[in-house]
TORNUPA-926410 format. One line per 10 residues: number of its first residue (from 1); their letters; for each residue x, y, z of C-alpha. Coordinates in steps of 0.001 Angstrom, whole numbers. Example, Ala and Ser with C-alpha at 12.3 -4.5 7.8 and 13.67 -1.06 7.14 Angstrom:
# residues 2
1	AS	12300:-4500:7800  13670:-1060:7140
***
This chain:
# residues 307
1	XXXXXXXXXX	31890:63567:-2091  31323:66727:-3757  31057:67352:-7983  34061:69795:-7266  36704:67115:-5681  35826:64764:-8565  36544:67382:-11015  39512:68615:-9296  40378:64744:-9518  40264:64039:-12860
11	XXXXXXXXXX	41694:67403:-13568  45058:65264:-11875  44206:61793:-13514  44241:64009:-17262  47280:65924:-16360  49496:63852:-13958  50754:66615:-13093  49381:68851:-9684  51161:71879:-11033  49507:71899:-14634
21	XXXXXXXXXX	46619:70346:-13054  46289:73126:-10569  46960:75570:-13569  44264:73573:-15932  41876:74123:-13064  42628:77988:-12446  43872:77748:-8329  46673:77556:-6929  48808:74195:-6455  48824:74202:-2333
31	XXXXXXXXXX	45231:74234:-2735  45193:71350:-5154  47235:69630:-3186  45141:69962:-193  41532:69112:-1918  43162:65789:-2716  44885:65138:1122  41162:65586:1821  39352:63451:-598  41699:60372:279
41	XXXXXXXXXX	41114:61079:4138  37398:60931:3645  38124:57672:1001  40568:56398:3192  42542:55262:166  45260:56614:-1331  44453:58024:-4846  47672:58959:-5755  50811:57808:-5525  53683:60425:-5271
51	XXXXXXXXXX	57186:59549:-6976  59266:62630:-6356  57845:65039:-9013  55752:62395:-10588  52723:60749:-9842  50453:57199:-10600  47344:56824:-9811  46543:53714:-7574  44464:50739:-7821  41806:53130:-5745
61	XXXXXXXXXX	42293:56102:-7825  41543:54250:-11340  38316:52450:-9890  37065:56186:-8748  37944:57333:-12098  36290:54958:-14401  33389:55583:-12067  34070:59127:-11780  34276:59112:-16389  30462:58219:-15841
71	XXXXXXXXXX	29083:60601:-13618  30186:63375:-15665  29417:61997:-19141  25971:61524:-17271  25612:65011:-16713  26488:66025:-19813  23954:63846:-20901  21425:65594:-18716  22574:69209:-20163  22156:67886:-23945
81	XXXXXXXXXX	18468:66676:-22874  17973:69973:-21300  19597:71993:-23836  17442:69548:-26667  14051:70854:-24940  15179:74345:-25253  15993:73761:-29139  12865:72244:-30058  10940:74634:-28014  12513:77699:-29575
91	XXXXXXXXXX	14334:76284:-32553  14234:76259:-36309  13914:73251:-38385  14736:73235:-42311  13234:70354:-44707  14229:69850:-47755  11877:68627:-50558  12541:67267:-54094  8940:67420:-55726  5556:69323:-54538
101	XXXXXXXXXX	4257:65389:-53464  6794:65324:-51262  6518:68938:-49798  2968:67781:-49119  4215:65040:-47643  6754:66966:-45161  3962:69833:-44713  1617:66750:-43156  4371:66198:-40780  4738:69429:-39989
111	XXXXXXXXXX	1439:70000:-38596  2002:67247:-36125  5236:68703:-34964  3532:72117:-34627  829:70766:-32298  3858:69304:-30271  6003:72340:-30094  3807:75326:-31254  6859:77879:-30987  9035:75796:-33267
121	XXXXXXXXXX	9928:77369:-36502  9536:75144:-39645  10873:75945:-43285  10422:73652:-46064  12675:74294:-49443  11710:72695:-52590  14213:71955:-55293  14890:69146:-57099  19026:68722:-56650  18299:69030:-52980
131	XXXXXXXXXX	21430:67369:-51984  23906:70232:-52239  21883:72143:-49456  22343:69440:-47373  26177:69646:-47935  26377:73162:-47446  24806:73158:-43831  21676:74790:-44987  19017:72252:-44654  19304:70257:-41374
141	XXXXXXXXXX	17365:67119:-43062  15892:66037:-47033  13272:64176:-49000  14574:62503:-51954  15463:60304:-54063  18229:56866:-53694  21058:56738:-54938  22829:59525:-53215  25626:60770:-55236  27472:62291:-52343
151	XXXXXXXXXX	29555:60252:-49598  29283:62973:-47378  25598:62034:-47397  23642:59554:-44872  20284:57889:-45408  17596:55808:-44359  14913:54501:-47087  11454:54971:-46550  8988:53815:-49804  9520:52658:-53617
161	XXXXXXXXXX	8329:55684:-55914  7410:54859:-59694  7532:57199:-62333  4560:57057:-65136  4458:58551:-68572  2374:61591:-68915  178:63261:-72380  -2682:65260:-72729  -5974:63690:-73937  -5322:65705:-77672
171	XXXXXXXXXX	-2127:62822:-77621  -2157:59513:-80385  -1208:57597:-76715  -3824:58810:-74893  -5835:56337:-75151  -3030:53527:-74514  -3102:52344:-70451  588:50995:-70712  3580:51456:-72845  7066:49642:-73252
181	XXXXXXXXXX	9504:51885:-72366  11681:51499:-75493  8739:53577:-77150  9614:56792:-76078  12372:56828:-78195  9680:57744:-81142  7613:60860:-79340  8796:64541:-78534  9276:64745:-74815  9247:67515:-72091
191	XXXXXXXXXX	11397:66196:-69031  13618:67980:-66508  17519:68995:-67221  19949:65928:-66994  21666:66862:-64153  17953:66157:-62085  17611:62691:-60334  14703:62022:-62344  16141:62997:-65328  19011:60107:-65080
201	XXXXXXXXXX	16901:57973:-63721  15189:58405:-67130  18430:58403:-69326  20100:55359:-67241  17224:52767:-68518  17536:54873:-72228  20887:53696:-72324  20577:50452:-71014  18033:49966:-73975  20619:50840:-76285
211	XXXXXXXXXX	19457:54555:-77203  19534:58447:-75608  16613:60879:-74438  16572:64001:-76683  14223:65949:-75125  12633:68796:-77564  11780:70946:-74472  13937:71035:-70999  12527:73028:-67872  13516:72997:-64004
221	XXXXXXXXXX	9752:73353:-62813  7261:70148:-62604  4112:72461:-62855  5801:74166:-66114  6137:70784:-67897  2918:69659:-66903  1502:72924:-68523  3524:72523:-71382  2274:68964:-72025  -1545:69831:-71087
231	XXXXXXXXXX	-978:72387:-74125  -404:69457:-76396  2877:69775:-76753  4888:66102:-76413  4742:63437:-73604  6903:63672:-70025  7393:61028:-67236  7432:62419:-63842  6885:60495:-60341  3576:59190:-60203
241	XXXXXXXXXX	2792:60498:-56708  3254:63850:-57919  1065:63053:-61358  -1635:62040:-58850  -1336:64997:-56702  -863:67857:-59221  -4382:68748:-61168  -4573:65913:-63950  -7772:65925:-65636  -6505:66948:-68841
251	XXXXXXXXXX	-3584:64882:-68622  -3691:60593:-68942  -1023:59145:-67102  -180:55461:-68551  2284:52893:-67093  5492:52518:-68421  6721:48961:-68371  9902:46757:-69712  11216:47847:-67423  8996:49589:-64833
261	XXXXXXXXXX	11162:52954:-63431  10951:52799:-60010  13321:54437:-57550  13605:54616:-53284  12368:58119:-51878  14634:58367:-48614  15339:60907:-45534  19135:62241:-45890  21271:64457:-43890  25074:64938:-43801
271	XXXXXXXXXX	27042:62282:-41879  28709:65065:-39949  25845:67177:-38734  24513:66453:-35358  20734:65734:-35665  18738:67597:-33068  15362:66968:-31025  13390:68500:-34137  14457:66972:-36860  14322:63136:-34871
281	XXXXXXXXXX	10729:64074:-33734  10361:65060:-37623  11578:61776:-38385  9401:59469:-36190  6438:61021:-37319  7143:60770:-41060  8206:57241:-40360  4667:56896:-38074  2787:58425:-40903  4020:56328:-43575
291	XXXXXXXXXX	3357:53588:-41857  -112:54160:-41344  -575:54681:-45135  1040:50994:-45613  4217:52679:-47471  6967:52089:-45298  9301:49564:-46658  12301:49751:-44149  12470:48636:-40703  10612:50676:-38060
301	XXXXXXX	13898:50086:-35703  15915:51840:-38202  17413:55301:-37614  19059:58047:-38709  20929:58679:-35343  22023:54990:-35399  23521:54500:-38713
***
């Protein structure tokens, strides 16, 4: 049995029709016709049975197409796999980043993908309300932070990040190792716009505590607070992984506590965007990584493609 007949085949099963089959197919309807005399002489079954100008397909006929359903999905199959190796060996791969400790992060990865496909092309974007990219089709996967705000989004949690007061060594705190949280309320801070994830993170527990954040300086950048604070001027709380990775020797970095602000960095991407060969290998290496540094706290089953 040849690819052709089965196609021709289903082409009749889809269309119950040989005329619009025939048309569906581009040749003529003789030829159809004959193609399918052909098939059930070397079957010896009848596929079809013919009811003036209409048709059913018999007992015969649906068995060969249920089988027929899988051969082709399997070659599809075959082409995506194909078509996948192509992609990653020649593709492009965006990552999105919320902080610099995560762009370090995703940059690790990225040096393991590289050594695996050396002519993929790798971007990483770094901004904190990284979420809209992902919307608008312009970052194929994200680091960030849980809750998502969007229902377009899809995730999969991978570690618990905490975020920690920060002051310069000139500050009346700095020489305090922990600090209730309901004591910010009395010290100038320099934090991040409210419409940040860390930022409401930050005015959620404020509120819950019965009072709101009133910043006296507001800026987009990490590195430009952390400069601004350095210089003496007030107190922020950013995520402690990128306290410990940014240069902090003029800074001391105390524990906030009652309660303790800790929030779930996960991997998103947008429920309707197929995720490709570069972006899964992306995935099981962060996930591999992690792991290794004991700060994986979902399952190691769990996928993107499958949820």
């Amino acid at each position: 049995m040849e690819l052709r007949e089965i196609e021709y085949f289903l082409a009749i099963c889809d269309e119950l029709h040989f005329t619009r089959a025939a048309e569906k197919l581009g040749i003529s309807q003789p030829a159809l016709s004959r193609q399918m005399r052909a098939l059930e002489d070397k079957l010896g079954v009848r596929l079809f049975d013919r009811l003036g100008k209409k048709i059913a397909i018999t007992e015969a006929g649906k068995i060969l197409k249920e089988e027929s359903d899988k051969i082709f999905s399997n070659i599809e199959f075959i082409y995506e796999q194909i078509g996948e190796l192509q992609k990653v060996k020649r593709g492009k791969l965006v990552v999105g980043v919320m902080s610099g400790e995560l762009s370090k992060l995703a940059s690790l990865v990225f040096l393991e993908l590289h050594r695996m496909h050396p002519y993929l092309q790798m971007k990483i974007i770094k901004l904190d309300n990284i979420e809209e990219k992902v919307i608008q089709n312009e970052i194929d996967i994200a680091l960030t932070l849980l809750p998502l705000e969007n229902e377009q989004l899809k995730s999969i949690p991978l570690y618990n990040e905490e975020l920690y007061l920060a002051v310069s060594f000139d500050h009346h705190w700095a020489k305090r190792d922990i600090v209730e949280f309901e004591e910010i309320k009395d010290i100038p801070l320099v934090l991040c716009p409210n419409n940040y994830n860390c930022r409401k993170f930050i005015n959620e527990v404020a509120t819950s505590k019965g009072f709101d954040i009133q910043p006296i300086i507001e800026l987009n950048d990490a590195h430009s607070i952390l400069s601004i604070v350095k210089a003496g001027i007030g107190a922020t709380i950013l995520p402690n992984a990128l306290l410990a990775s940014a240069n902090t020797e003029s800074l001391k970095v105390i524990k906030i506590v009652n309660p303790i602000i800790s929030k779930e960095v996960a991997i998103v991407h947008h429920k309707e965007k197929y995720i490709g060969a570069a972006a899964r290998n992306f995935i099981d290496l962060l996930l591999s990584l992690l792991n290794e540094k004991g700060l994986y706290v979902g399952d190691t089953e769990d996928s993107l493609i499958k949820s």
